[in-house]
One Martini backbone bead per residue (centre of mass of N, CA, C, O) as a GRO file, in nm:
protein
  366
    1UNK     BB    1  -1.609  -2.780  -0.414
    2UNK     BB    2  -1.552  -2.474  -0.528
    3UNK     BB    3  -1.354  -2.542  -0.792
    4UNK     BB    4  -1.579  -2.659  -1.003
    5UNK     BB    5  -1.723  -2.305  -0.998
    6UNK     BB    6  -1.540  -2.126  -1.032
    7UNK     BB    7  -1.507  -2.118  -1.370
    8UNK     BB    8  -1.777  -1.889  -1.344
    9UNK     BB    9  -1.605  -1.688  -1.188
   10UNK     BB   10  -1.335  -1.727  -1.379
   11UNK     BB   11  -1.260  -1.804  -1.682
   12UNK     BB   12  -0.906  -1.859  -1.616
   13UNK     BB   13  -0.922  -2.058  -1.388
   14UNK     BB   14  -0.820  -2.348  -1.611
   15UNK     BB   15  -0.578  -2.266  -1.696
   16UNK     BB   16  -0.210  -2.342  -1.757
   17UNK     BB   17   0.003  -2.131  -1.762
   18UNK     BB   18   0.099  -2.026  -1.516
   19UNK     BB   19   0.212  -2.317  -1.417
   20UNK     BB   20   0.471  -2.376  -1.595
   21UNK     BB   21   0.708  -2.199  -1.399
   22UNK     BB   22   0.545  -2.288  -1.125
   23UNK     BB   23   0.692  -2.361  -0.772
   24UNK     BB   24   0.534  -2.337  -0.505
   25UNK     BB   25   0.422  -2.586  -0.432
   26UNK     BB   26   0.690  -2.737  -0.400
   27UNK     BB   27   0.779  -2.509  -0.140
   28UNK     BB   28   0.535  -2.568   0.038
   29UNK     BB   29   0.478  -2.896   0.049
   30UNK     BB   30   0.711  -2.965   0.286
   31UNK     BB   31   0.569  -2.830   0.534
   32UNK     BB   32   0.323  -2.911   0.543
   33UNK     BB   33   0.370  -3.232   0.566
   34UNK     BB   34   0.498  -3.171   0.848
   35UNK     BB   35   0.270  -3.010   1.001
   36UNK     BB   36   0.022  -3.155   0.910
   37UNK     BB   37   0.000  -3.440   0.723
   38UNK     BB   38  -0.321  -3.412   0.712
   39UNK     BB   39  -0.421  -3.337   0.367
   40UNK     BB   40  -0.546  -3.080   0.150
   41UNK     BB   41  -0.514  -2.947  -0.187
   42UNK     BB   42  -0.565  -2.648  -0.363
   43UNK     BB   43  -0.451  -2.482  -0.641
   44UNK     BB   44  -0.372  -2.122  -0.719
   45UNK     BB   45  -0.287  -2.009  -1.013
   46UNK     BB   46  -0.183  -1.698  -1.118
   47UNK     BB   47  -0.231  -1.457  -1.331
   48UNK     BB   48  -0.372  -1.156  -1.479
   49UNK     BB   49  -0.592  -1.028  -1.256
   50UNK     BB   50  -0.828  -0.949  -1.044
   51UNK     BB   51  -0.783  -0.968  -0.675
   52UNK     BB   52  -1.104  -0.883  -0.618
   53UNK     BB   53  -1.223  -1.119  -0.790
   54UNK     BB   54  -1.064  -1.369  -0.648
   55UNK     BB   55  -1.158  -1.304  -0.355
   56UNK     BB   56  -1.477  -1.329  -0.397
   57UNK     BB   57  -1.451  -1.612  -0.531
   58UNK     BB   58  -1.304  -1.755  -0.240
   59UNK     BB   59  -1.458  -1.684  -0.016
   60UNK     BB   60  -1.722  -1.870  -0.026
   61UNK     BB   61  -1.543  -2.122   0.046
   62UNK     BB   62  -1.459  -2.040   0.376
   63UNK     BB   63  -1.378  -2.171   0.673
   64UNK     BB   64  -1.239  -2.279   0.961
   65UNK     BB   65  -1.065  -2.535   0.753
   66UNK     BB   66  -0.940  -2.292   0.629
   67UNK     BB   67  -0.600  -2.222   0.420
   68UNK     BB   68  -0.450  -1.944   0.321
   69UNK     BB   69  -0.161  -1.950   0.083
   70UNK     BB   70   0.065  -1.695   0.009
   71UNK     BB   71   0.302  -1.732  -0.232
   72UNK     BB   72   0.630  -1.547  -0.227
   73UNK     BB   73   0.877  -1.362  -0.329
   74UNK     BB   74   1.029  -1.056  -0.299
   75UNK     BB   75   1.326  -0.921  -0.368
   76UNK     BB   76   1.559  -0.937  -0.663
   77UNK     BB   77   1.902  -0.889  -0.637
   78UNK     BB   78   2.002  -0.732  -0.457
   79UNK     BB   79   2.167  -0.584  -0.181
   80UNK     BB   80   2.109  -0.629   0.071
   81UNK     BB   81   2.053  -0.298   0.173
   82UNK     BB   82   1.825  -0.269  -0.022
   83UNK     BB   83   1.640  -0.516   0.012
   84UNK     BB   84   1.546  -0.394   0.321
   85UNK     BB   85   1.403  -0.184   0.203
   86UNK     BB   86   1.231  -0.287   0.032
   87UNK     BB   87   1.081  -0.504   0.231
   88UNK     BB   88   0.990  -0.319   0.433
   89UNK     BB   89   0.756  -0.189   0.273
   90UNK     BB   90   0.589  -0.436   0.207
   91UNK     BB   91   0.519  -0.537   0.485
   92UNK     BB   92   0.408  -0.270   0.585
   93UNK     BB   93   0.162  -0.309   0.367
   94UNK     BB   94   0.066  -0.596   0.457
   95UNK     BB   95   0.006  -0.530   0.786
   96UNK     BB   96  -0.168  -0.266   0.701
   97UNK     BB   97  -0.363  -0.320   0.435
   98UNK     BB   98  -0.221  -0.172   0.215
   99UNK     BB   99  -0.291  -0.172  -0.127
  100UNK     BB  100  -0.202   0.020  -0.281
  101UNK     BB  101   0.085   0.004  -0.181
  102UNK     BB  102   0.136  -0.290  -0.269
  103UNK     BB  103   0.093  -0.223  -0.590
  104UNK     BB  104   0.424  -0.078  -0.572
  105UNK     BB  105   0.569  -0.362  -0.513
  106UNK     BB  106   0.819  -0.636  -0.479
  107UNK     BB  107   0.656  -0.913  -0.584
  108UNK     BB  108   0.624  -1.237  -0.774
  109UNK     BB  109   0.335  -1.263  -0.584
  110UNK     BB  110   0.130  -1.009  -0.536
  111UNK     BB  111  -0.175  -1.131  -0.648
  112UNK     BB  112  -0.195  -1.299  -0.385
  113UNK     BB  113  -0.169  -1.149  -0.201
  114UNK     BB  114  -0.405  -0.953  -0.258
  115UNK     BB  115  -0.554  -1.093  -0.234
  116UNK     BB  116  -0.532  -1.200   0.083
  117UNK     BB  117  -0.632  -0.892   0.144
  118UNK     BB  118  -0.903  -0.867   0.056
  119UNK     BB  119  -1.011  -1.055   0.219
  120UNK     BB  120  -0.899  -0.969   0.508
  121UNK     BB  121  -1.085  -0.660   0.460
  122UNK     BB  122  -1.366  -0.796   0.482
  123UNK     BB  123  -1.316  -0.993   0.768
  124UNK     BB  124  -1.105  -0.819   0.984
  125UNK     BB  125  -0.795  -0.880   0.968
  126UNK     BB  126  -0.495  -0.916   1.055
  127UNK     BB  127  -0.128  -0.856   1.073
  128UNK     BB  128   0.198  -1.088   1.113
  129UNK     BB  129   0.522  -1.070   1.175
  130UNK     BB  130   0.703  -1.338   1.212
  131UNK     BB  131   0.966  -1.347   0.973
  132UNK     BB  132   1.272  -1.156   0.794
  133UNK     BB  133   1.476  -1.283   0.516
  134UNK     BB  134   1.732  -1.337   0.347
  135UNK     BB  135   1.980  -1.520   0.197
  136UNK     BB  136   2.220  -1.364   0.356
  137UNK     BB  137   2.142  -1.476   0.633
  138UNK     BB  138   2.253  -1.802   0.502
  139UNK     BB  139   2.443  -1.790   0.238
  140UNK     BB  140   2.644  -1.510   0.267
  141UNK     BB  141   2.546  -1.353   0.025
  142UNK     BB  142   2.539  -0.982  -0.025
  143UNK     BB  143   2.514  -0.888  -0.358
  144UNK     BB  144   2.251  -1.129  -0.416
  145UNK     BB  145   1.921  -1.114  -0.322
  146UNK     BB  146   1.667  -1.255  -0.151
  147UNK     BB  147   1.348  -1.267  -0.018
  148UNK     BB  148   1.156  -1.281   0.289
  149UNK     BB  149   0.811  -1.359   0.477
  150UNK     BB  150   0.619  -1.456   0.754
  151UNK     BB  151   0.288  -1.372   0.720
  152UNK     BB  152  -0.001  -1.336   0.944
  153UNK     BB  153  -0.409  -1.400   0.932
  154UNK     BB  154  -0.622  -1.268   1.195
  155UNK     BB  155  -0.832  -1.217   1.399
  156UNK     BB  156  -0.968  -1.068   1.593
  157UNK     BB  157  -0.806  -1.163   1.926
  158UNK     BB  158  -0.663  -1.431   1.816
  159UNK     BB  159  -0.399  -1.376   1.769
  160UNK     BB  160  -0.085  -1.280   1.864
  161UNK     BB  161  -0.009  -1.127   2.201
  162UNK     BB  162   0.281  -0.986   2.162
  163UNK     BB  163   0.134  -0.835   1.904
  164UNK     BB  164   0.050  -0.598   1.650
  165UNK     BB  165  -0.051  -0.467   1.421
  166UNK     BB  166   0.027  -0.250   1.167
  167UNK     BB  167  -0.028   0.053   1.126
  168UNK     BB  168  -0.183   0.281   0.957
  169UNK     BB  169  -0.117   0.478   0.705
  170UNK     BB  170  -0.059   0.796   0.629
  171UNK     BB  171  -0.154   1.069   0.535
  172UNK     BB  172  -0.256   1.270   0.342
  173UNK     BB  173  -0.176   1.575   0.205
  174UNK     BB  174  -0.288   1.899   0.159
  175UNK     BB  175  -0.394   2.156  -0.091
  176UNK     BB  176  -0.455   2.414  -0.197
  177UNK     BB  177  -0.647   2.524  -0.444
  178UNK     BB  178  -0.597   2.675  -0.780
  179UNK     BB  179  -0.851   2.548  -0.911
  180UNK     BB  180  -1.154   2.489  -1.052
  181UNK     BB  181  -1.360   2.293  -1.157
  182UNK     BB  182  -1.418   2.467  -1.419
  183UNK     BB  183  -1.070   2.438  -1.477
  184UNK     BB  184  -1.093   2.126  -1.488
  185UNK     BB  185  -1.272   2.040  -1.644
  186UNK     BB  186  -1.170   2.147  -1.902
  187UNK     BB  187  -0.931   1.952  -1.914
  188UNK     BB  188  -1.076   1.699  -1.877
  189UNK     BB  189  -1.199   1.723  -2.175
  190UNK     BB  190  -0.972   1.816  -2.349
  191UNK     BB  191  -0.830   1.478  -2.269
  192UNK     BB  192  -1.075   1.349  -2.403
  193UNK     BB  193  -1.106   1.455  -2.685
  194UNK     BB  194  -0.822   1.359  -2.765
  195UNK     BB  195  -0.822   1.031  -2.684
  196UNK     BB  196  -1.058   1.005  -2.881
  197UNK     BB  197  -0.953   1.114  -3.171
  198UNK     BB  198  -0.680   0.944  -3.166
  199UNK     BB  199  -0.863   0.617  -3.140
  200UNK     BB  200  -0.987   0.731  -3.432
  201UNK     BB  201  -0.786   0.884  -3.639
  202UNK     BB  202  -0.824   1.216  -3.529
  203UNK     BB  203  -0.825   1.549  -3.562
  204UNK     BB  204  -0.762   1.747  -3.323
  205UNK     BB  205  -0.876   1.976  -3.193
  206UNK     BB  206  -0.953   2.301  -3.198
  207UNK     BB  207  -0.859   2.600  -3.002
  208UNK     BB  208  -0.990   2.860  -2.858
  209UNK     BB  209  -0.827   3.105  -2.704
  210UNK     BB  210  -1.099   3.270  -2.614
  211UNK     BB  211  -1.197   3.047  -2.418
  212UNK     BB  212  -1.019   3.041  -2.237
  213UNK     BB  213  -0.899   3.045  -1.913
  214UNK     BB  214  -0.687   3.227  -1.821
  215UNK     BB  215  -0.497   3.036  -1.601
  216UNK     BB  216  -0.465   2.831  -1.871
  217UNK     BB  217  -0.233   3.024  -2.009
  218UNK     BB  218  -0.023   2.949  -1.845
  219UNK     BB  219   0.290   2.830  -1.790
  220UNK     BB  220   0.275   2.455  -1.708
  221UNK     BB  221   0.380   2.171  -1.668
  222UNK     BB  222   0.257   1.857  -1.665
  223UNK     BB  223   0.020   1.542  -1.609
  224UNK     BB  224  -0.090   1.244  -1.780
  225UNK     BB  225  -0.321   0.989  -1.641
  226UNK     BB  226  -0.372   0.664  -1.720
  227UNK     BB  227  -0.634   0.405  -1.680
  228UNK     BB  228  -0.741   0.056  -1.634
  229UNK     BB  229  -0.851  -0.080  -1.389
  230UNK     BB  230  -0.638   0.064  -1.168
  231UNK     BB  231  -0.454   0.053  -1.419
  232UNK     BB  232  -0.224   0.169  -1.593
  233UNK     BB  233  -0.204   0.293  -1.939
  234UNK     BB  234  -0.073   0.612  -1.898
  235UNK     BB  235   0.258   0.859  -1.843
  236UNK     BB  236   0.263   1.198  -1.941
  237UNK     BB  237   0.508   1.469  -1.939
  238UNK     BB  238   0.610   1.810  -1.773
  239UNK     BB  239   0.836   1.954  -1.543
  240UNK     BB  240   0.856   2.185  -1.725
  241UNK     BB  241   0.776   2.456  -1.832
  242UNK     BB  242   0.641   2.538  -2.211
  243UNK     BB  243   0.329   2.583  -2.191
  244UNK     BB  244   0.056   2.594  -2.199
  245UNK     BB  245  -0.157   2.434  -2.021
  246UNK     BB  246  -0.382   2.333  -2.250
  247UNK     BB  247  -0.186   2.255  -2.450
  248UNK     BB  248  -0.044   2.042  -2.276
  249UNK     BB  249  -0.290   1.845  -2.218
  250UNK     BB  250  -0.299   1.775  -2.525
  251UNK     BB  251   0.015   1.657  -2.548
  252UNK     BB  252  -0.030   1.449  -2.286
  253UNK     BB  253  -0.235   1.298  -2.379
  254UNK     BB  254  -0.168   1.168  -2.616
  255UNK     BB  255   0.093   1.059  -2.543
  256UNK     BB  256  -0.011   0.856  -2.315
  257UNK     BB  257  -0.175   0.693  -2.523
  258UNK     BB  258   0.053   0.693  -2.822
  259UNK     BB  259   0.370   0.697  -2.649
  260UNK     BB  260   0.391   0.501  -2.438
  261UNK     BB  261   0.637   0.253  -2.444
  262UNK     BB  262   0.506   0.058  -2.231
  263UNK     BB  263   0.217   0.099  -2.474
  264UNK     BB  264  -0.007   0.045  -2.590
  265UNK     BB  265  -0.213   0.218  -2.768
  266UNK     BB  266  -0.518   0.337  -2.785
  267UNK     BB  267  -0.831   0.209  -2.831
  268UNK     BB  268  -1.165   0.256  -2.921
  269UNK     BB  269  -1.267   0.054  -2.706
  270UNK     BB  270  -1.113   0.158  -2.418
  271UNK     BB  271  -1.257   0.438  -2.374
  272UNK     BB  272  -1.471   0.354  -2.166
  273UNK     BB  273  -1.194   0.256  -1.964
  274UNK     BB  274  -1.099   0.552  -1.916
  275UNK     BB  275  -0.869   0.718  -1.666
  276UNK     BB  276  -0.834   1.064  -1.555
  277UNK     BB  277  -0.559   1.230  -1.480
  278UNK     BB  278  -0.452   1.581  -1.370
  279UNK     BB  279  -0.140   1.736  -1.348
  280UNK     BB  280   0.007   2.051  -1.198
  281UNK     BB  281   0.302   2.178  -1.181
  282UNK     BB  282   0.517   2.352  -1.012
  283UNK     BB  283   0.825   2.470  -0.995
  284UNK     BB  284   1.101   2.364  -0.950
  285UNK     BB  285   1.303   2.305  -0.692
  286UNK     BB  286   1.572   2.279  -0.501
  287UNK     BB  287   1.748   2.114  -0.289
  288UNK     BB  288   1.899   2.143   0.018
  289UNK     BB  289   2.202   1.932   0.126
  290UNK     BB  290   2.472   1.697   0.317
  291UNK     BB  291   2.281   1.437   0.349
  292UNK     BB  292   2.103   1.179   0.357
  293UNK     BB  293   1.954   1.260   0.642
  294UNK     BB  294   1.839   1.510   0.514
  295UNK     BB  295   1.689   1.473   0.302
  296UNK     BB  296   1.497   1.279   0.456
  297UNK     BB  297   1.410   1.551   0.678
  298UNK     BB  298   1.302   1.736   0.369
  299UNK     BB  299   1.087   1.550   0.333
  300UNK     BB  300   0.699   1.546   0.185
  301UNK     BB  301   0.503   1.342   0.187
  302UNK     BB  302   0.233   1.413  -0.063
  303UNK     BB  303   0.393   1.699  -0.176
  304UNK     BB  304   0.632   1.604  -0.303
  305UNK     BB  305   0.818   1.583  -0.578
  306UNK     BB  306   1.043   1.442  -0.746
  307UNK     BB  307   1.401   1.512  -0.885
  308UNK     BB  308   1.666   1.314  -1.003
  309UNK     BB  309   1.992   1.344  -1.013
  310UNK     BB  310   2.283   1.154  -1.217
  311UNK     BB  311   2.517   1.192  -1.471
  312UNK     BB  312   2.263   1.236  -1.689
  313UNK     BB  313   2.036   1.170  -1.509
  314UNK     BB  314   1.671   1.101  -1.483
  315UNK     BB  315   1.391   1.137  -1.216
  316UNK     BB  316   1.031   1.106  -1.188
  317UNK     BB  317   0.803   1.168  -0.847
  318UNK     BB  318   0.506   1.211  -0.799
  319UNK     BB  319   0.290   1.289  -0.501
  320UNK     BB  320   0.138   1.018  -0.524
  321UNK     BB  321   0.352   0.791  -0.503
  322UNK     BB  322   0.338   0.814  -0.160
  323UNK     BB  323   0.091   0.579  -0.152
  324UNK     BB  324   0.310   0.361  -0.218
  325UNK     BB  325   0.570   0.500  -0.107
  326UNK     BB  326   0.618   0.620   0.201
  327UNK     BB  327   0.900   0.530   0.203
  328UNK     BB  328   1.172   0.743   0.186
  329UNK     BB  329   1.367   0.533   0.093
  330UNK     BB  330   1.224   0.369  -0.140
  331UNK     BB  331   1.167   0.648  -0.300
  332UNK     BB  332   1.471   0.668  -0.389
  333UNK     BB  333   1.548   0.404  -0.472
  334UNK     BB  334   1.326   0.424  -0.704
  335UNK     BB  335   1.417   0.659  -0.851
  336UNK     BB  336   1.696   0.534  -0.906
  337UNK     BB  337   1.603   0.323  -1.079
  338UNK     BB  338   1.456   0.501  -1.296
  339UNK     BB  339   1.703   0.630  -1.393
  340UNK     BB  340   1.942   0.440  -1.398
  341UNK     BB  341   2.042   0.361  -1.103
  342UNK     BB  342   2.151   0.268  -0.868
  343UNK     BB  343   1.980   0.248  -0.584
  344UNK     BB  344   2.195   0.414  -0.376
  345UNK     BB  345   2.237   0.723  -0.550
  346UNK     BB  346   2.143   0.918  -0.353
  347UNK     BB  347   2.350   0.920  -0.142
  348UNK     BB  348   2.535   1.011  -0.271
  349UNK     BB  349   2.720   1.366  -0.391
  350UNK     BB  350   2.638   1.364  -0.709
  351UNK     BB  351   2.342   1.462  -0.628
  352UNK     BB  352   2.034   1.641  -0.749
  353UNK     BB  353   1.748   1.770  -0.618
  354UNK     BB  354   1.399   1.826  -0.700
  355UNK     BB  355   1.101   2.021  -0.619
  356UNK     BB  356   0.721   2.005  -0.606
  357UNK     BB  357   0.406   2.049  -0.686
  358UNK     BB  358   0.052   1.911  -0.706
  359UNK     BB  359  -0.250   1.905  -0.861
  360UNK     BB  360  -0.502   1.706  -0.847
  361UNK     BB  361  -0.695   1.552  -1.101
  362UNK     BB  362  -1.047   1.363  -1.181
  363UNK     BB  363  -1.270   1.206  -1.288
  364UNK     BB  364  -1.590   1.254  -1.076
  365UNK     BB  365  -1.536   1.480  -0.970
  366UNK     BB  366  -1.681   1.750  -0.714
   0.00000   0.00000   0.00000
């Protein structure tokens, strides 16, 4: 009777609030009846927990008769042929238990997804796709769909034998460095500082432009990314050079910590728990194609940040974000709707794309 104890590894193990209007068990409880007839059920619905706490908590108490349902639906209410490009990277990221991935995935139970993910490779588990549809395979309407997905997880050697999971995701490319180790520590220094200061409220340091090494006084654009807990935390640059590099760097840590819209400011307890990643960019440059299919053949993943242009809308995805979703067209189809475009308006004639490349660096590396 492990959930007993859980509430003890778990503090919001027992409250009732994500219960409210969570209904995967009414729609999972009908097949299991059908199914299994003769069984116990333990419901866990999740709140926003840390999913690799959630599966160590679990795992403990799992043996041969014990079976983890991980319910949810996929992309919601794209047109058809949208859905199922999202939904084709989610099932790889599952598939191939690229956590990473997933992270990045559209999915109204990610976190449960996440934690039997995490059970998964602690335990050597592979995964297989059973089935996957949406509703306009059923309903009819392809204009408005929702995902669905049956994905098994089992034992190597024990799953089913038509089928093997899915390869695991490609390696990023690297690219040769352009800065110094000291010349990064000292960027990471300068957004450390900053955003210490500004989260106690104080004003910012200013720079002896004599101490600054000549290469970071180069103008470039650049991007500060802050994490806590492996969660975004906030994401403020410059695609186009503007000033100095060491420059940008205290103003785009500033802006992530207290500008980003997306989060409140950083206050001074959270400041132990930010982790900082410095990315600095080339100058971007047109993509010249003639069709959707050139395009998807001149990107080149985990190398090239992209900015897509239409309309006068415009939106960009670094280097990093091909780790979260490797998929060509799911990477286009997100950055158009970051945009504030259609889904899939990168097909469209009138859209403009600039690669760029980006060094990225992060507190801790040697």
């Amino acid at each position: 009777q492990w959930w007993k104890r859980a509430p003890k590894e778990l503090p919001a193990f027992g409250k009732e609030t994500p219960h409210t209007w969570e209904h995967s068990l009414e729609v999972q409880l009908p097949f299991l009846q059908a199914v299994l007839k003769d069984f116990s059920l333990v419901p866990a619905v999740q709140g926003i927990v840390d999913p690799k706490a959630a599966a160590k908590a679990l795992a403990k108490y799992l043996d041969d008769k014990t079976l983890i349902v991980a319910s949810t639906d996929l992309s919601h209410f794209y047109r058809y042929s949208t859905a199922n490009i999202l939904d084709r990277a989610c099932v790889k990221a599952i598939c191939s238990l690229d956590i990473e991935a997933m992270a990045g995935q559209e999915a109204c139970g990610k976190l449960p997804i996440l934690t039997l993910m995490h059970i998964a490779k602690s335990r050597g588990w592979q995964a297989k796709l059973l089935d996957y549809r949406n509703s306009g395979d059923t309903a009819g309407d392809k204009s408005r769909v929702v995902g669905y997905a049956a994905i098994a997880f089992f034992a190597a050697g024990k799953g089913p034998t038509t089928a093997a999971a899915t390869g695991p995701a490609s390696k990023p490319a690297t690219l040769a460095s352009i800065y110094t180790p000291e010349e990064r520590n000292f960027l990471l220094d300068l957004a450390r500082k900053t955003i210490a200061a500004a989260a106690n409220k104080k004003k910012i340091p200013r720079i002896d432009a004599g101490n600054v090494p000549k290469k970071l006084t180069e103008e470039k654009g650049c991007f500060v990314t802050l994490t806590k807990g492996r969660r975004l935390r906030g994401c403020v640059g410059y695609i186009f050079p503007r000033e100095p590099l060491y420059k940008a760097v205290v103003q785009m840590a500033y802006n992530a910590a207290m500008r980003d819209k997306r989060f409140k400011p950083v206050t001074r307890n959270e400041l132990g728990q930010i982790h900082i990643e410095v990315s600095v960019l080339t100058a971007p440059k047109p993509l010249q194609f003639t069709s959707p299919k050139e395009l998807l053949a001149k990107l080149r993943p985990h190398i090239d940040g992209v900015v897509l242009r239409s309309t006068g809308r415009q939106a960009t995805y670094l280097p990093q974000v091909w780790k979260q979703m490797p998929d060509k067209e799911v990477f286009l189809t997100r950055l158009s709707m970051k945009a504030k475009l259609a889904p899939e308006a990168w097909r469209k004639g009138n859209v403009t794309v600039l690669v760029y490349q980006a060094e990225a660096f992060e507190e801790g590396e040697r």
